[in-house]
C-alpha positions as CSV (number, residue, x, y, z in Angstrom):
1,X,-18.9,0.2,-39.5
2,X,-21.5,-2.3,-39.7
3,X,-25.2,-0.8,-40.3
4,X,-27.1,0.2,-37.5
5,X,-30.1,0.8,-39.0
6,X,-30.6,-3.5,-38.4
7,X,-31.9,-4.5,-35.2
8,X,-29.3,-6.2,-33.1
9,X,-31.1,-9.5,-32.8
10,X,-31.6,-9.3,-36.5
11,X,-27.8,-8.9,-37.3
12,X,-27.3,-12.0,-34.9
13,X,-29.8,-14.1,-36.2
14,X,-28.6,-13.5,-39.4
15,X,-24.9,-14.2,-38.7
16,X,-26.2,-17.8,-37.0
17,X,-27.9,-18.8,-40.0
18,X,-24.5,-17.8,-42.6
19,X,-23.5,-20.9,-43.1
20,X,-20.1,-19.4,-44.9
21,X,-19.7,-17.5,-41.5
22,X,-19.3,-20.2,-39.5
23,X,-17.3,-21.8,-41.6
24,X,-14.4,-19.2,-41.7
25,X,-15.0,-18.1,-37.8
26,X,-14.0,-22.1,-36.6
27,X,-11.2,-21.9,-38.8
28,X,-9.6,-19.1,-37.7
29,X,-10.4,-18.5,-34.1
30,X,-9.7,-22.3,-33.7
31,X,-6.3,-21.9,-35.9
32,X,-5.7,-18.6,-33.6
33,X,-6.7,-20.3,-30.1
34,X,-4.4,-23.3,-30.8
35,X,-1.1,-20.6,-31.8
36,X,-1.6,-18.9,-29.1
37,X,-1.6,-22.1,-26.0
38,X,1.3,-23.0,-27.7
39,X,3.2,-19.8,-27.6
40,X,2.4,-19.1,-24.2
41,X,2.5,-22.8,-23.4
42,X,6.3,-22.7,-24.4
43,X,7.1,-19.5,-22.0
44,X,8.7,-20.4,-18.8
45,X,6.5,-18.4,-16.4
46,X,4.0,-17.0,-18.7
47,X,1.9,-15.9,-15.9
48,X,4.8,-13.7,-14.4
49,X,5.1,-11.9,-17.6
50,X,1.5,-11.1,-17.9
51,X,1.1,-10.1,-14.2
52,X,4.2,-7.5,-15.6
53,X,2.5,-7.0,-18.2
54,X,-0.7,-5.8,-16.2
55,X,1.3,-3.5,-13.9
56,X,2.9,-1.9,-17.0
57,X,-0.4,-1.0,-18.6
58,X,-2.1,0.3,-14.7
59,X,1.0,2.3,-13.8
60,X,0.8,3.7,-17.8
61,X,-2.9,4.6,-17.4
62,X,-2.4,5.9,-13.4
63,X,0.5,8.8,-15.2
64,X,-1.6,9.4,-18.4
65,X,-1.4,12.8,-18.1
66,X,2.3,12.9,-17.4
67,X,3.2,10.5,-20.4
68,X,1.1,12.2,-23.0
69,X,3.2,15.2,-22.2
70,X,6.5,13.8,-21.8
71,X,5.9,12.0,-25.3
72,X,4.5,15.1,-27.4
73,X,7.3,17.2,-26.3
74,X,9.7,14.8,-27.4
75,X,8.0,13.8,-30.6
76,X,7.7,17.7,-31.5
77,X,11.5,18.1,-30.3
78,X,12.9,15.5,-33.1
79,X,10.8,17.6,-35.9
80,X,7.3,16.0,-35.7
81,X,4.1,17.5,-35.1
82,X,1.0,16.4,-32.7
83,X,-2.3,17.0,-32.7
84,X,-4.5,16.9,-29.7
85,X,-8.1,15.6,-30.9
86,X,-10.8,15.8,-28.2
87,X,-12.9,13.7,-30.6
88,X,-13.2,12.1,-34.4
89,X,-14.7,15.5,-35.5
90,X,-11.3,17.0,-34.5
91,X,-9.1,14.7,-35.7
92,X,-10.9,14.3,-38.7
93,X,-10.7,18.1,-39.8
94,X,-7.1,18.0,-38.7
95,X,-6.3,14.9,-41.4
96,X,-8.4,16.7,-44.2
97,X,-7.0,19.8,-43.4
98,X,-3.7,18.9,-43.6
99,X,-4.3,16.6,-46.9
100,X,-5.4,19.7,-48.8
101,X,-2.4,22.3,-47.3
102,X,-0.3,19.9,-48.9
103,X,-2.2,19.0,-52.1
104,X,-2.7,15.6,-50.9
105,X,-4.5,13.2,-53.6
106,X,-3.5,9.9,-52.9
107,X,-3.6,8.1,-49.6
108,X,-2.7,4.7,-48.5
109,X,-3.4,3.3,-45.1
110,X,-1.9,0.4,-43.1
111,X,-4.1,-1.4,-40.4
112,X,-5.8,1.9,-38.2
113,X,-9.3,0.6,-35.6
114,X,-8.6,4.5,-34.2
115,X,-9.0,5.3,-38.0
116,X,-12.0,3.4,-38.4
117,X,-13.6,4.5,-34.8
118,X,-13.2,8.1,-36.0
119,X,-15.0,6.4,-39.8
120,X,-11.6,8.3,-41.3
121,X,-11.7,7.2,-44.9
122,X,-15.4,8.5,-45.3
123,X,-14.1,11.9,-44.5
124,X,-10.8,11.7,-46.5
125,X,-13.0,10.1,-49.7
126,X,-15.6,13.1,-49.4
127,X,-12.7,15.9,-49.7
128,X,-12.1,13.9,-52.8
129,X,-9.3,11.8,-51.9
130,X,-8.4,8.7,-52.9
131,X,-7.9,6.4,-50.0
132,X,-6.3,2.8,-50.4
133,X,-6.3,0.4,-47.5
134,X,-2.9,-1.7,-47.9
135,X,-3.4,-4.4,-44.8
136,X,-4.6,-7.4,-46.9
137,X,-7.6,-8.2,-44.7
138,X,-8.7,-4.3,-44.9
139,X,-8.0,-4.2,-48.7
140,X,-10.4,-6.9,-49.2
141,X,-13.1,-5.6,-47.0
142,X,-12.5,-2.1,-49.1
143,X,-13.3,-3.7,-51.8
144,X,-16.4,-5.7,-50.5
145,X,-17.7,-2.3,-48.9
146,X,-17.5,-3.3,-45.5
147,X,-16.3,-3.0,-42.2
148,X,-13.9,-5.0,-40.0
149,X,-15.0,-8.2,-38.6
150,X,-12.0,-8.5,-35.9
151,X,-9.5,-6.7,-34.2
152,X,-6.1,-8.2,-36.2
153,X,-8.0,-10.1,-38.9
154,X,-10.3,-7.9,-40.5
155,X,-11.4,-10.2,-43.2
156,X,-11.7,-12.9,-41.4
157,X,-15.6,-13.9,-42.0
158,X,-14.2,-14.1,-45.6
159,X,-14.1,-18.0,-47.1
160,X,-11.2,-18.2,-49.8
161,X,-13.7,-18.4,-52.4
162,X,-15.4,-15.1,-51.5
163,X,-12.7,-13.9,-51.8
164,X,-11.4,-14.9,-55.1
165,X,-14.5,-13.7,-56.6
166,X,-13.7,-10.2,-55.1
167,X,-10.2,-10.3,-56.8
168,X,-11.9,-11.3,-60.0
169,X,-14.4,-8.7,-60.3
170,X,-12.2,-5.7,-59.0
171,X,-8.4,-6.8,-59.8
172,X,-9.0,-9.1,-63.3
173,X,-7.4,-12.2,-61.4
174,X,-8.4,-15.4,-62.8
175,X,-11.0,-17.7,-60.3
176,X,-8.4,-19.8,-57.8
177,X,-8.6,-20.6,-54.6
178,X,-4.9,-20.6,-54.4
179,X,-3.8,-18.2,-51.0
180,X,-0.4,-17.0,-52.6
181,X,-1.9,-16.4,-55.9
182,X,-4.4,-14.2,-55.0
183,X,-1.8,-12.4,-52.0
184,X,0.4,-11.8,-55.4
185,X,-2.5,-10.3,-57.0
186,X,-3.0,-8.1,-54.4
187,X,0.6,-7.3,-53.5
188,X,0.7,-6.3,-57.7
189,X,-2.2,-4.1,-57.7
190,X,-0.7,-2.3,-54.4
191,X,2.7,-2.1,-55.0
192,X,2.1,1.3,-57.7
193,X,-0.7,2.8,-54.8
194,X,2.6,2.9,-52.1
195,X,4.7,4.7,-54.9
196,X,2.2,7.5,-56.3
197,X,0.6,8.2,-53.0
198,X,1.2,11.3,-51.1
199,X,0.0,10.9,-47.5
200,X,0.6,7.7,-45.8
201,X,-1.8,7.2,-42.5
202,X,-1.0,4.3,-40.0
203,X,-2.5,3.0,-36.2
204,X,0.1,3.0,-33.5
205,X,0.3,0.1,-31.4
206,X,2.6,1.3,-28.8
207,X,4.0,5.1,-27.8
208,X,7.3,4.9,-25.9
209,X,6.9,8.4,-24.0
210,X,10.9,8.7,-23.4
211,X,11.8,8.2,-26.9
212,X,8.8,10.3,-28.3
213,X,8.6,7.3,-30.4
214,X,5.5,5.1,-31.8
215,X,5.6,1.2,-32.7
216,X,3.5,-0.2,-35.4
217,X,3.3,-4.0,-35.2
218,X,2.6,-5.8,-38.2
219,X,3.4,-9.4,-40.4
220,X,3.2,-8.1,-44.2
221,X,5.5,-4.8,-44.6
222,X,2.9,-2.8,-45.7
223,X,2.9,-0.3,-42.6
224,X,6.7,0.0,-43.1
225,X,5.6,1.2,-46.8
226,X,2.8,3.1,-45.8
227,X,5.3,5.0,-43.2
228,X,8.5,5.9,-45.3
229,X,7.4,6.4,-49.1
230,X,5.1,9.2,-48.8
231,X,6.4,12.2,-48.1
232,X,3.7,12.8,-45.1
233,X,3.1,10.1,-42.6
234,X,0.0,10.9,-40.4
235,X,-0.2,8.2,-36.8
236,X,-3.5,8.0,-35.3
237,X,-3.0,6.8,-31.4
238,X,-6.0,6.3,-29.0
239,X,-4.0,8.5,-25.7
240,X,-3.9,5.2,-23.6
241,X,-1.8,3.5,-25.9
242,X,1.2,4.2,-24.5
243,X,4.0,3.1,-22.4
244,X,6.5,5.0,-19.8
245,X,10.1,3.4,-21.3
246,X,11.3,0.8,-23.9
247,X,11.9,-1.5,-21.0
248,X,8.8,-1.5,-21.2
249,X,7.7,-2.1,-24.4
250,X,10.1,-5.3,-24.7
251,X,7.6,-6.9,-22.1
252,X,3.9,-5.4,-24.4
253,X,5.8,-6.6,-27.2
254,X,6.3,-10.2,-26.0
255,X,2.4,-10.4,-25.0
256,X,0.7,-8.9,-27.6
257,X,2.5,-11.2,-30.3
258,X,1.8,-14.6,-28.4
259,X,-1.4,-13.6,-27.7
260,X,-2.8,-12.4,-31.0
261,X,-1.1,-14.7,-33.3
262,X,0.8,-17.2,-31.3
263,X,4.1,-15.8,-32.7
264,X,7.3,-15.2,-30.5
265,X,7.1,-11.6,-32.0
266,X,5.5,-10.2,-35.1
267,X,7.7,-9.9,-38.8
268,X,7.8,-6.3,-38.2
269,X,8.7,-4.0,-35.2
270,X,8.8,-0.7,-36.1
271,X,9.9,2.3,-34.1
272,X,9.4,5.6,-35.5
273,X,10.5,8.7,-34.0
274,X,9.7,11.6,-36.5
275,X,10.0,12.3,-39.9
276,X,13.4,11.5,-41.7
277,X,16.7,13.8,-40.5
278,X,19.2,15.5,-42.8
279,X,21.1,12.7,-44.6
280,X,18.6,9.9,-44.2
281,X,17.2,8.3,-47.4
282,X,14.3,6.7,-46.2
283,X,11.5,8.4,-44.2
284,X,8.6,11.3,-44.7
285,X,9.3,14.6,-45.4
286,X,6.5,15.2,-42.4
287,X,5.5,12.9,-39.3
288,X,2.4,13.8,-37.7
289,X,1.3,12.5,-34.3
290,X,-3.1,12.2,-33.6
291,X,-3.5,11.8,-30.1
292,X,-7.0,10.7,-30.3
293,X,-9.1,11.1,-26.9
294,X,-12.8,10.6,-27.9
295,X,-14.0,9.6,-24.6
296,X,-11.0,7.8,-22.6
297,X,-10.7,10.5,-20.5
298,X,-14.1,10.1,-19.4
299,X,-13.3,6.5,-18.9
300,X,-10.0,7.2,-17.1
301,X,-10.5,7.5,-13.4
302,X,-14.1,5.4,-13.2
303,X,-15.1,1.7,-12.5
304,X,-14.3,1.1,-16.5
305,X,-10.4,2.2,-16.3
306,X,-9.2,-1.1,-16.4
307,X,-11.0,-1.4,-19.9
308,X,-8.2,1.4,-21.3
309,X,-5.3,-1.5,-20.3
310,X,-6.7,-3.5,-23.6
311,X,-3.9,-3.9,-26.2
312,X,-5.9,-5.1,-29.0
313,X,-4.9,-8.6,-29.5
314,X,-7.8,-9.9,-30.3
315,X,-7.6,-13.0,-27.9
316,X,-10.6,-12.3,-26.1
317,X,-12.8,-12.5,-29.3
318,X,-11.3,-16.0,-30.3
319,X,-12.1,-17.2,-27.4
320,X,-15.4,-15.7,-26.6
321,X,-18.3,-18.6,-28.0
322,X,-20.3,-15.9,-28.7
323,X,-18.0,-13.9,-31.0
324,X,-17.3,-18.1,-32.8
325,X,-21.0,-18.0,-33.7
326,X,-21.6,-14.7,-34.8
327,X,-18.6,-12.8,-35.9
328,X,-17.9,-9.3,-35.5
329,X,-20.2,-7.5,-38.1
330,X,-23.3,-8.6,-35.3
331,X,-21.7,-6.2,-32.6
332,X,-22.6,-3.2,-34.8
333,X,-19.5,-1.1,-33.3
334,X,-15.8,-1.1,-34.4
335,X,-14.8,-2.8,-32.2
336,X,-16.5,-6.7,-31.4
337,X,-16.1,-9.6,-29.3
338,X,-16.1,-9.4,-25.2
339,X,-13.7,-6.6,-25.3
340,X,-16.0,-4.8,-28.0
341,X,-18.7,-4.8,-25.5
342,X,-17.3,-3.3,-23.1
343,X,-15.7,-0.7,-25.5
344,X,-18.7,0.1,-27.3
345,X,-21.3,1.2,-25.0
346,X,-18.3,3.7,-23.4
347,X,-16.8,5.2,-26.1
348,X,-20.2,5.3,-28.9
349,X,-22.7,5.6,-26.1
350,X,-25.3,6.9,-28.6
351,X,-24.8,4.1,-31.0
352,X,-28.3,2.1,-31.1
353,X,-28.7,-0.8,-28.8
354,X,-25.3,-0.4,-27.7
355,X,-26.3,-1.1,-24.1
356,X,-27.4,-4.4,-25.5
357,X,-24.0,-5.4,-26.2
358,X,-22.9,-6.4,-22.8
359,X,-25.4,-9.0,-22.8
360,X,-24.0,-11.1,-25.9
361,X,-22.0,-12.7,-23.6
362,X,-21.9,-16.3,-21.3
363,X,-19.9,-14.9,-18.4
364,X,-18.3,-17.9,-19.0
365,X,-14.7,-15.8,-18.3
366,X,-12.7,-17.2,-21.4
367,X,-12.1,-14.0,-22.1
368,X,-10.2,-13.4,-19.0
369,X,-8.4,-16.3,-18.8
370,X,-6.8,-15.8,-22.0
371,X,-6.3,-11.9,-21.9
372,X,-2.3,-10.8,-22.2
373,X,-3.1,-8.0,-19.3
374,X,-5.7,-9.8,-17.4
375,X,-8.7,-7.5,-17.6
376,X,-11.7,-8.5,-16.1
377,X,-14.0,-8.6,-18.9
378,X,-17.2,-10.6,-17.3
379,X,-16.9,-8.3,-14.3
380,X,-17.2,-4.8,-16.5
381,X,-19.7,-6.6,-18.8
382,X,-21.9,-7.0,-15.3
383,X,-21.7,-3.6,-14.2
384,X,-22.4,-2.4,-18.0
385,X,-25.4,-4.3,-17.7
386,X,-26.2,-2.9,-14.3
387,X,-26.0,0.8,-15.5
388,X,-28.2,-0.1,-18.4
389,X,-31.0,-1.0,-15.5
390,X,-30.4,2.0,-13.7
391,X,-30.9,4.2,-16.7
392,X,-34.3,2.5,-17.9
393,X,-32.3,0.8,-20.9
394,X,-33.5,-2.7,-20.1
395,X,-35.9,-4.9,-22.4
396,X,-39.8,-4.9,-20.7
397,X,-39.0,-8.6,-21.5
398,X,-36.3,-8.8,-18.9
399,X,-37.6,-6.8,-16.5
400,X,-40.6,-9.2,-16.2
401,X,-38.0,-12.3,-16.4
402,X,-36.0,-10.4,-13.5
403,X,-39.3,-9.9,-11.4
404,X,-40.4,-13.2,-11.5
405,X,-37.0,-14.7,-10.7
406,X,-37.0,-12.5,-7.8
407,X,-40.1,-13.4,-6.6
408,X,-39.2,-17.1,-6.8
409,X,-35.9,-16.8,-5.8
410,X,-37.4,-15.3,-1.9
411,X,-40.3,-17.5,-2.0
412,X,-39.4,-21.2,-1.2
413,X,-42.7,-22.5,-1.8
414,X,-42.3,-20.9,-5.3
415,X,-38.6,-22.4,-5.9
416,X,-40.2,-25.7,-5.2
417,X,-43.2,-25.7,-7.3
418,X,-41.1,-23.9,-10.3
419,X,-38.5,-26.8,-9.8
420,X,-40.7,-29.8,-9.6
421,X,-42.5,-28.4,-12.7
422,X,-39.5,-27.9,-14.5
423,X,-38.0,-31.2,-14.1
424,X,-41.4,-32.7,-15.2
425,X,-41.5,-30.7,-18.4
426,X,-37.9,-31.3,-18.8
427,X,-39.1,-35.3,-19.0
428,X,-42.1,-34.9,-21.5
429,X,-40.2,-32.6,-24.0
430,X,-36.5,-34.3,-23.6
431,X,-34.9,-37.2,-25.3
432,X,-31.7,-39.1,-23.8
433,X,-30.9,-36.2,-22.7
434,X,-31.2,-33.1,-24.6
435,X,-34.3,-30.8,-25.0
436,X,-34.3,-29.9,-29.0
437,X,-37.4,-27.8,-29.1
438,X,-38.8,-25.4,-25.7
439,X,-42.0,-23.7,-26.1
440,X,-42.5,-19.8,-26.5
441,X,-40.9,-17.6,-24.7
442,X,-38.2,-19.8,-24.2
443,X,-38.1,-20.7,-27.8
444,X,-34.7,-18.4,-28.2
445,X,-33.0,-21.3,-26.1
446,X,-33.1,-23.5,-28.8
447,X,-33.4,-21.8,-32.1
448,X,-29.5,-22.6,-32.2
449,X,-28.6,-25.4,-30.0
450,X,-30.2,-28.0,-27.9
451,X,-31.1,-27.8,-23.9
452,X,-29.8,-30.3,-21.5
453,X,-32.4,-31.8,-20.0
454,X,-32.9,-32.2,-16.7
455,X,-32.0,-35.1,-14.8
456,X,-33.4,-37.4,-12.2
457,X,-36.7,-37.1,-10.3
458,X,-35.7,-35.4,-7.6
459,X,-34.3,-31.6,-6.7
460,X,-30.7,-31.6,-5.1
461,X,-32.6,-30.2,-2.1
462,X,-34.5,-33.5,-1.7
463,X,-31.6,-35.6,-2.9
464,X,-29.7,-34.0,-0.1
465,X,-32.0,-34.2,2.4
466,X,-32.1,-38.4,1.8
467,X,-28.8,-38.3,2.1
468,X,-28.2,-36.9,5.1
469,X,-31.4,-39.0,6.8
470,X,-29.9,-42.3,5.6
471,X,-26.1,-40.7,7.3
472,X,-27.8,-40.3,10.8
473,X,-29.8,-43.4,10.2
474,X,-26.3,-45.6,9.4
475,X,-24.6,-44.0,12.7
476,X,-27.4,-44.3,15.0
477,X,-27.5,-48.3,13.9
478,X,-25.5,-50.3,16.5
């Protein structure tokens, strides 16, 4: 997880002035936003699907309870195990727990944000285990020390050159910037870390409550490794992840793909239903199923349901201007972007400045548009903000910028002055158009990016009222 201990406006200014940052957020978001307008661009009636979509994810999250039950009782009846974690504490001691009953050394991991919302791999490493992250973006964010940037690309705030240099200093590669030299490099220096370990832990995307089944989606192979070498594989699910039938899965499966990477569907589907059967050559001695609450239940029910229907795509944040200037590290949580700031203040309530998250955002509703299930992002990310006044959480800053607009806002006399002064600041400090530099407090407007000026002379309630003067004048002419 990105440090708390840094302000939030510090963690933001820094990300706008990382020149590197920029540079390999517009790449990939842009790379990502294009994939995806094709993929959906080429469905027939994409917006059918994702109004399907929609209703599959509410009618999964209106029988929760039901579909938790039905799919622990059939992934303990085909020889698996589940564990019902309340919170990361529980699910935590269950992991470590198990790891040492079976005299569990080695680890290696495949692409988990439930593992890193619970901060797993802390846990596992202070039992003394060795824990190896196997996704290619988490491996190289293990070995820089940090936390992921974005939901499916964890490394993405990572130029090519950083990370050759990671490569160099921790796997001996030569300096390149070549992409499939250093993926070889990597894929060399894992390949022995899927063979020796002893526990393999994975994320599920999808449980499939009739089949007591889980689906990990991924594009390198490494969760299929992670799953079947090891002779314990260990799922960690967040409880609304789940669907009723595989009918219904086909239709998740469809989404989720187009709208993360722009693909028809990812490299690899897999459906695991329990540890390997008698005669099977491939598979865990063990399967273990983590049904990981920590606070959706609390969600469930309450004017933030709808956040529970998010299937981690990641479409939101490449959208979102705000996550393309400052990444995911700024957000401070797991989880970033428009959807992360929803997530956030709900599920870590207690994490510092979290109620300051819903207000990194524009309202501009990209992040609705291009959501798979439709969630109403800017809507939540209002009433977050609204709770945050309730409770006392907002900035004496804004409360005085709230009070004055107030006051202006019912006082016409006020709106008029405020207006006429504006426009005649806007004409001192502007040029052809754009204000570069506005004045304390309103500074922050432009530290990043100009201010359109104002334009004309007039307010469009004087405009207006010419307009309709020289109307009544034309008709009354003979």
């Amino acid at each position: 997880m990105a440090s708390t201990t840094i302000s939030f406006s510090d963690r933001v200014d820094h990300a706008l002035h990382d020149a590197a940052l920029k540079t390999a957020l517009a790449r990939a978001t842009g790379r990502f936003i294009d994939n995806r307008a094709e993929a959906i661009g080429a469905l027939s009636d994409a917006d059918a699907l994702r109004d399907t979509a929609r209703a599959i994810r509410a009618d999964a999250l209106a029988h929760l309870d039901e579909l938790l039950v039905q799919l622990a009782a059939n992934v303990e009846r085909r020889g698996g195990s589940v564990c019902w974690a309340s919170d990361g504490e529980e699910a935590r001691r269950y992991i470590v727990d198990l790891a040492k009953a079976r005299g569990v050394r080695t680890i290696v991991k495949s692409k988990s944000m439930a593992s890193e919302e619970i901060q797993l791999n802390p846990a596992l490493e202070e039992a003394g285990l060795e824990v190896v992250e196997t996704d290619l973006g988490e491996y190289i964010i293990q070995l820089a020390g940090e936390s992921p940037s974005h939901i499916i690309a964890p490394a993405i705030h990572k130029t090519r050159a950083q990370v050759s240099d990671l490569f160099a200093k921790h796997l001996g590669m030569p300096p390149t910037d070549d992409i499939p030299t250093m993926t070889q490099a990597a894929r060399v220096a894992l390949r022995q870390r899927f063979l020796k370990a002893d526990m393999g832990i994975s994320g599920v995307n999808f449980g499939v409550a009739d089949e007591g089944a889980v689906v990990i989606v991924e594009n390198e192979g490494n969760a299929r490794l992670t799953t079947s070498l090891p002779r314990i594989h260990v799922a960690i699910m967040g409880i609304e992840r789940i669907v009723a039938r595989m009918e219904d899965l086909g239709v998740m499966l469809q989404v989720l793909a187009r709208s993360a990477t722009g693909q028809k569907l990812s490299v690899y589907t897999s459906i695991i239903s329990g540890p390997a059967r008698a005669g099977e050559d491939d598979g865990p001695e063990e399967f273990h199923l983590v049904l990981l609450d920590n606070g959706r239940a609390r969600i469930l029910g309450g004017q933030y349901a709808e956040a529970l229907m998010c299937i981690r795509c990641g479409a939101c944040l490449n959208a979102c201007p705000v996550y393309q200037a400052i990444g995911g590290h700024a957000y401070g949580g797991v989880y970033s972007g428009p959807i992360g700031a929803v997530l956030t203040p709900l599920l870590q309530p207690d994490m510092p400045e979290a109620a300051l998250l819903p207000q990194a955002s524009s309202l501009c509703g990209a992040c609705q548009e291009v959501c798979p299930v439709r969630i109403a992002i800017p809507d939540l990310l209002l009433r977050l903000r609204a709770d945050a006044v309730k409770v006392g959480k907002a900035h004496p800053v804004e409360k005085a910028t709230m009070a004055s607009y107030a006051l202006t806002m019912n006082s016409p006399a006020l709106y008029r002055a405020g207006g006429r002064l504006a426009r005649l600041g806007s004409r001192i400090i502007g040029r052809k158009g754009r204000i570069r530099r506005l004045p304390p407090p309103l500074s922050g407007w432009t530290r990043q990016r100009d201010f359109p000026a104002m334009q004309g002379s007039k307010s469009f309630g004087e405009w207006w009222e010419e307009r309709e003067k020289k109307r009544s004048s034309a008709k009354e002419t003979p």
